[in-house]
C-alpha positions in Angstrom: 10.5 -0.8 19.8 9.5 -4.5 20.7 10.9 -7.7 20.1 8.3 -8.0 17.4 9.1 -5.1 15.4 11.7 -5.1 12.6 14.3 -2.5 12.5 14.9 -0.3 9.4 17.8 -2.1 8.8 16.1 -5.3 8.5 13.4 -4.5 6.2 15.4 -2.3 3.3 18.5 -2.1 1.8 19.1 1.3 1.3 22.3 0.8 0.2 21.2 -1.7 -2.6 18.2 1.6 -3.0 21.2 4.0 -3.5 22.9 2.2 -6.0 20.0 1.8 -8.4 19.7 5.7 -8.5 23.4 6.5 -8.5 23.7 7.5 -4.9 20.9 10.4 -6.0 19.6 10.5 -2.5 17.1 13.7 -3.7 16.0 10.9 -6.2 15.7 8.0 -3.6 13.2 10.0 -1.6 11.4 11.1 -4.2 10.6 7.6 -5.0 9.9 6.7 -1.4 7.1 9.1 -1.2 5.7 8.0 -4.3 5.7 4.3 -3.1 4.5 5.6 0.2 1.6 7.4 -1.8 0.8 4.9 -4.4 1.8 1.4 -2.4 -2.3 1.6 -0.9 -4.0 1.2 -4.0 -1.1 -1.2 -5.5 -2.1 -3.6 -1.8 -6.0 -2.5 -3.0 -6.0 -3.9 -6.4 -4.2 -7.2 -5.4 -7.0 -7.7 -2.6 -9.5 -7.3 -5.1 -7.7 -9.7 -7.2 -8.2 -12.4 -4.6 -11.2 -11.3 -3.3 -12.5 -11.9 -6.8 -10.6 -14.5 -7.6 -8.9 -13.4 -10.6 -5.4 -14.5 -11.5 -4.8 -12.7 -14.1 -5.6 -9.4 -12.6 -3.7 -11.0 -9.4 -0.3 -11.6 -11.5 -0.2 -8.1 -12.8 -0.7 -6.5 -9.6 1.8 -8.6 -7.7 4.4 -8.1 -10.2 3.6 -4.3 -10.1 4.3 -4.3 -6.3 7.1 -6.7 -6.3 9.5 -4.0 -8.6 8.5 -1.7 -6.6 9.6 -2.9 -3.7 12.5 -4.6 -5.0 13.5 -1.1 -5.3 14.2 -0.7 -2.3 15.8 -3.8 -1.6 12.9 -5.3 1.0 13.8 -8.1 0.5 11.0 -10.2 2.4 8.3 -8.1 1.1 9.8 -8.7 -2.5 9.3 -12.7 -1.9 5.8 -12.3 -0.9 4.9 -10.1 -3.7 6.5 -12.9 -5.9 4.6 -15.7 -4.3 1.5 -13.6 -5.3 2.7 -13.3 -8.5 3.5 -17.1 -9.1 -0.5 -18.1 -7.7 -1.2 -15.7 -10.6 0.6 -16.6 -13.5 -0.5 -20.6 -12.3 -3.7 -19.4 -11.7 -3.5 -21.6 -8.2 -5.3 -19.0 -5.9 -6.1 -21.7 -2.7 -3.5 -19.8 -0.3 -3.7 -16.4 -1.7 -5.6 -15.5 1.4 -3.1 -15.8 4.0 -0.8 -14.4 1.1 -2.4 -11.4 1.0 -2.4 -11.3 4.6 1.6 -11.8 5.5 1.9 -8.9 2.2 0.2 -6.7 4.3 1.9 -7.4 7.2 5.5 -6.9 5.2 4.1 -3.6 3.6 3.6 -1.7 7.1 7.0 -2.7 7.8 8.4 -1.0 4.3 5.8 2.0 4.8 7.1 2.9 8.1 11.2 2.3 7.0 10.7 4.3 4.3 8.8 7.1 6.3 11.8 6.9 9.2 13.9 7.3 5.6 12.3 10.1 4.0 12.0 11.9 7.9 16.0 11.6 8.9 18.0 14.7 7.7 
């Protein structure tokens, strides 16, 4: 690992994650792989949103993303996708862009915590 990348630790709260399914850790991965298999077309529709420039379509998808990665307590990503969600509902799309761009950035870092999650025994 480099000094750019983020640990694990940094990126979720798994703790936060366990307590919202009653410590059902079965549960918890369960919903990692679905987030793991749904979270591309989730970043998909929200980059067509901007692309197209459609707020409305924009707010839905960010808020959609934003629960669930509040989930799993990622904090960081959970901001962004809020940010998103806020240029949505205000229909104020001028930095949605480089938005977009830090979301995607903040997703790879949940998608490989929660695959070092779902891979520990």
């Amino acid at each position: 690992m480099n000094s750019t990348d983020k640990s694990d630790q940094q990126v979720l709260d798994l703790d936060r994650a366990r307590s919202r399914v009653a410590g059902d850790e079965v549960m918890l991965r369960e919903l990692a792989q679905i987030f793991l298999d749904e979270s591309p077309a989730w970043l998909a529709r929200i980059e067509e949103a901007v692309n197209d420039h459609d707020a409305d379509a924009l707010f839905r998808a960010a808020h959609d993303i934003k629960g669930s990665t509040e989930v799993f307590g990622a904090d960081s990503a959970v901001t962004t996708a809020k940010t998103l969600e806020r240029m949505g509902r205000e229909g104020s799309l001028d930095d949605a862009d480089e938005t977009l761009g830090a979301l995607k950035a903040e997703m790879v870092w949940v998608r490989q915590a929660l695959e070092s999650y779902i891979n520990e025994q």
